[in-house]
C-alpha distance (Angstrom), angle and dihedral (degrees) to the residues before:
residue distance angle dihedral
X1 . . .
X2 3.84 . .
X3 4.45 112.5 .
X4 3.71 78.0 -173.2
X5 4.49 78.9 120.7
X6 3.60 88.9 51.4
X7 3.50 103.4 47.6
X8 4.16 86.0 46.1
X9 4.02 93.7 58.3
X10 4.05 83.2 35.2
X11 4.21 80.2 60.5
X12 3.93 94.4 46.1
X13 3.88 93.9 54.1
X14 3.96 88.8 58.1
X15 3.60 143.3 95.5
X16 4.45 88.6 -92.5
X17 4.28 84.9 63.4
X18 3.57 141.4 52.4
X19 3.73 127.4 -173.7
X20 4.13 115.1 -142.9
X21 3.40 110.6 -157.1
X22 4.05 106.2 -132.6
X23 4.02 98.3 -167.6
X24 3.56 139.7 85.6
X25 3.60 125.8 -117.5
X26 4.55 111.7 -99.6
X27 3.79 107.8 -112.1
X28 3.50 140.7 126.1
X29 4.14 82.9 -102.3
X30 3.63 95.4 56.0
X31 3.93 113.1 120.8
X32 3.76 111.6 -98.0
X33 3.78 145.2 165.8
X34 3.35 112.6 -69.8
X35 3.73 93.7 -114.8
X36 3.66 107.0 55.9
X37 3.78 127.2 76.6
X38 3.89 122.4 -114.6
X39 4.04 125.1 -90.1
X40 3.76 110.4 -77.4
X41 3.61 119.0 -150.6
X42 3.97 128.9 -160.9
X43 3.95 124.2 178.3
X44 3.43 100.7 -136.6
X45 3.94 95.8 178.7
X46 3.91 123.6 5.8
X47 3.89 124.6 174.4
X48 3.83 122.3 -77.5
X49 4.00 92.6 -97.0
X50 4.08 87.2 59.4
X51 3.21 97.3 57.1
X52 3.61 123.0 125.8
X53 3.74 139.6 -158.6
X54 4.44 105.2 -86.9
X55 3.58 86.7 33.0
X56 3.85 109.3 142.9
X57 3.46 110.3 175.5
X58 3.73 128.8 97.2
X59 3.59 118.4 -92.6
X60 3.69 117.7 -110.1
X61 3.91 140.0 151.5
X62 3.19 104.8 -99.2
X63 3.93 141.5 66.2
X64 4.05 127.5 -129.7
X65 3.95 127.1 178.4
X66 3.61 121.2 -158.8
X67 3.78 110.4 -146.6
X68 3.89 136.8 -159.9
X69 3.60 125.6 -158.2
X70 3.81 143.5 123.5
X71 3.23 123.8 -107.1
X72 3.74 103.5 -112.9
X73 3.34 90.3 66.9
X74 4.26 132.8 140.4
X75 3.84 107.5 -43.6
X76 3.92 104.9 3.4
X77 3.22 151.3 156.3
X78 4.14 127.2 -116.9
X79 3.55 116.8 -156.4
X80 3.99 116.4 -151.2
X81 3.79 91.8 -101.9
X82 3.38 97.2 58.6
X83 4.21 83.2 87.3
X84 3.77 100.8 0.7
X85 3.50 103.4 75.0
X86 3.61 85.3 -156.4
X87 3.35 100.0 42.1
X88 3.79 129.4 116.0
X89 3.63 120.7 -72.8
X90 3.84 121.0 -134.6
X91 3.80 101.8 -109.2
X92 4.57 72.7 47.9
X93 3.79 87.0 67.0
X94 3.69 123.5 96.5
X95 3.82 134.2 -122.3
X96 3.79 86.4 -124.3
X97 3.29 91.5 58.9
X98 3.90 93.3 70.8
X99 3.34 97.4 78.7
X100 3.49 136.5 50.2
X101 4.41 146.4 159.8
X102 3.76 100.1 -87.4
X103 4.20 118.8 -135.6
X104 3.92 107.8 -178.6
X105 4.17 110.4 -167.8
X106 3.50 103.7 -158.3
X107 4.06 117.0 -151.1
X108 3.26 103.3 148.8
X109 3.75 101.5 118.5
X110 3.76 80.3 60.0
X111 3.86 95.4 49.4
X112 3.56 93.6 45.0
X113 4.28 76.8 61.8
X114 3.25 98.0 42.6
X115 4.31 122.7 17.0
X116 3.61 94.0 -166.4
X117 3.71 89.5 60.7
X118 3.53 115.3 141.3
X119 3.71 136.6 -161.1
X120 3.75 115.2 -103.7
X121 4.33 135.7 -170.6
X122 3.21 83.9 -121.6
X123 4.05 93.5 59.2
X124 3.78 87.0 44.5
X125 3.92 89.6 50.7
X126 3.68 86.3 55.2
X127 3.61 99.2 51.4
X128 3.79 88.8 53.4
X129 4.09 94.2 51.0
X130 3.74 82.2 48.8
X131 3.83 97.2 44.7
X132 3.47 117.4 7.0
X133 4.60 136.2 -89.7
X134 4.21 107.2 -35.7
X135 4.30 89.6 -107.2
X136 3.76 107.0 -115.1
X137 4.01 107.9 -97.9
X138 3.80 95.2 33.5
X139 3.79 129.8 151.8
X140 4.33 100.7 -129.7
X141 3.82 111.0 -160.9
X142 3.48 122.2 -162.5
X143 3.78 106.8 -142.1
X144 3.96 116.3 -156.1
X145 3.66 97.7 143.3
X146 3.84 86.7 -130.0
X147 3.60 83.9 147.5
X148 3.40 98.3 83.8
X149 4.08 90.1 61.5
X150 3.80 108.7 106.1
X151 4.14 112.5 -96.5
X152 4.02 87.3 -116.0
X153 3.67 83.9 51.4
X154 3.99 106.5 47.4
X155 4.05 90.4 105.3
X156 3.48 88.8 55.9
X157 3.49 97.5 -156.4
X158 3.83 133.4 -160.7
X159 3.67 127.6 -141.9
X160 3.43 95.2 -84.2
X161 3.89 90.9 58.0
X162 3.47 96.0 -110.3
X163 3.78 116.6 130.4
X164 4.03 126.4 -133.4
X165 3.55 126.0 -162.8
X166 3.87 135.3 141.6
X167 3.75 128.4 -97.9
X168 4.24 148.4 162.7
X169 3.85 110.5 -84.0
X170 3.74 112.0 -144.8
X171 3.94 98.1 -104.8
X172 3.69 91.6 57.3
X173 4.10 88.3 50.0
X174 3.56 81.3 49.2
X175 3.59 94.8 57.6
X176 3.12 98.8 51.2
X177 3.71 106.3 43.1
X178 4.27 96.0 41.0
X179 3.82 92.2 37.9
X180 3.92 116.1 25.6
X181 4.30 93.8 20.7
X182 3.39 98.5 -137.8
X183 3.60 123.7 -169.8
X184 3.79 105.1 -140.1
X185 3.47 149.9 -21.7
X186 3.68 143.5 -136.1
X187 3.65 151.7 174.6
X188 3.90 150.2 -178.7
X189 3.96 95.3 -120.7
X190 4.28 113.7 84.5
X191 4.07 86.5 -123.5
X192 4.05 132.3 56.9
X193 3.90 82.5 -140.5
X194 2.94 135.3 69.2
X195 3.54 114.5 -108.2
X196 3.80 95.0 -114.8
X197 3.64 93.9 65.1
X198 3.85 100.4 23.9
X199 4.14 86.8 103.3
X200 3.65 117.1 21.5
X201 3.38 121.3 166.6
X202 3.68 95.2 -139.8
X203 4.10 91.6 57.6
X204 3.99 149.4 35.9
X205 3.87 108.8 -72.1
X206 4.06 118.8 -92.0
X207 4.21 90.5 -5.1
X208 3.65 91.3 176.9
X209 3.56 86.1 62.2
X210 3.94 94.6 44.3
X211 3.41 84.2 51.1
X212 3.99 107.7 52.1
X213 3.94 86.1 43.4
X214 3.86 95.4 46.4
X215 4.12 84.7 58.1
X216 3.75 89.7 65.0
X217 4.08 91.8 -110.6
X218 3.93 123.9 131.9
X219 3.81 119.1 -128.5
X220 3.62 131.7 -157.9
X221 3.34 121.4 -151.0
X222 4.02 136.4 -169.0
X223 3.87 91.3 28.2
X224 3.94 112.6 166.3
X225 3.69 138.0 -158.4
X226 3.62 97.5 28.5
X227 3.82 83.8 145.3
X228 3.71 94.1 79.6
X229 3.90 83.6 66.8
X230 3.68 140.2 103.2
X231 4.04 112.4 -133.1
X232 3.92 91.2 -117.2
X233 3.63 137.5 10.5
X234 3.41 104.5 52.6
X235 4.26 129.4 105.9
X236 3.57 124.3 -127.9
X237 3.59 125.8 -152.8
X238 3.98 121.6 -154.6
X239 3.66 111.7 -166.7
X240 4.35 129.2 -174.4
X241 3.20 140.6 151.1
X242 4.23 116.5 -94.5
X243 3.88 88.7 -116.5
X244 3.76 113.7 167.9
X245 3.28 125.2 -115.4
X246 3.68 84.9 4.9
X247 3.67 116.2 161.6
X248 4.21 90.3 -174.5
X249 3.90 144.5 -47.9
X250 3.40 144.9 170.8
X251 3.95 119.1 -36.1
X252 3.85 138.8 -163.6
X253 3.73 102.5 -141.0
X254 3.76 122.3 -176.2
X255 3.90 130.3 169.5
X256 3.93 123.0 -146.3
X257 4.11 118.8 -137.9
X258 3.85 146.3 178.6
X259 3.74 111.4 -113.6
């Protein structure tokens, strides 16, 4: 029997790796989409020297917390379904399909210019002159460092009230799934558009989205510290529960690097 597995994760936990944790922390602060309402928390059992006055339940040694929250919330995972309606479902996706090579395109020295900025063949043409083909299966991260914006502020809204904040158009998803065959995408944003095309009267609602989903891919969205990151090399690591029928929900995403 080979422990050549063992001595390989044995190698990842030393001084020659790091692991960057890609996810915000669960809270009722955590940056979300606009639409949804915060993380709601309820002790549901607490140990004996917690308990209050009103309390009704038995006491017992042990503490349990009953939580409420959509699934699209923070850091998570979308599953194709959520706007395919043919699309996989969660408990659909494969094991496999939690890991991936990671390729990070960094613009955001030009999104801190422009908000609106948006992701174009011609930057991912670029990043391959620079560091060589996107491999075929690869997770591509769009790095904007929009995670450092304040949750309250993650619309980033002008004085009109209309928000700005960069995104994939649909012929760089294109691109990349008809001629590199990537294997997912993700971003620190809460949309895969960018804001000022997210909901155009003219056309379906976040299409970039519809698209990336309707290829069968996953997508993670609201991803942070991608800036501790080289632009290739790395591993990411998507993790979710195997919730049927799920369409997406809260991940713990982590990426694996040389030092």
């Amino acid at each position: 029997m080979s422990l050549h597995l063992w001595e390989q994760v044995a190698a990842w936990k030393s001084s020659k790796y790091r692991f960057v944790d890609l996810t915000h922390e669960l809270s009722p602060e955590t940056p979300h989409w606009w639409g949804f309402q915060p993380l709601k928390e309820t002790v549901l059992y607490d140990y004996p020297e917690n308990k209050k006055e009103g309390d009704t339940w038995t006491a017992a040694p042990m503490q349990i917390k009953e939580y409420t929250v959509v699934g699209q919330y923070g850091t998570h995972v979308d599953a194709p379904i959520h706007f395919d309606p043919k699309g996989r479902t969660q408990d659909q996706l494969r094991v496999e399909e939690m890991v991936y090579p990671l390729v990070v395109i960094d613009k955001s020295h030009e999104v801190a210019q422009n908000p609106d900025y948006e992701l174009s063949i011609e930057d991912i043409l670029a990043f391959e002159a620079k560091y060589g083909r996107i491999p075929e299966g690869a997770f591509v991260a769009f790095r904007t460092d929009w995670y450092k914006r304040p949750a309250n502020d993650f619309e980033n809204k002008d004085a009109e009230g209309k928000p700005h904040s960069p995104g994939w158009p649909i012929p760089t998803l294109e691109f990349l799934v008809k001629e590199r065959n990537i294997g997912a995408i993700g971003h620190e944003t809460a949309d895969t558009d960018a804001a000022i095309r997210a909901f155009q009267p003219d056309s379906h609602p976040l299409p970039a989205e519809q698209y990336i989903l309707s290829q069968d891919r996953i997508q993670v969205e609201v991803l942070a510290h991608l800036d501790e990151l080289p632009p290739v090399g790395a591993i990411i690591f998507v993790t979710f529960p195997r919730l049927k029928n799920g369409t997406g929900s809260t991940a713990r995403v982590f990426a694996l690097v040389e030092n």
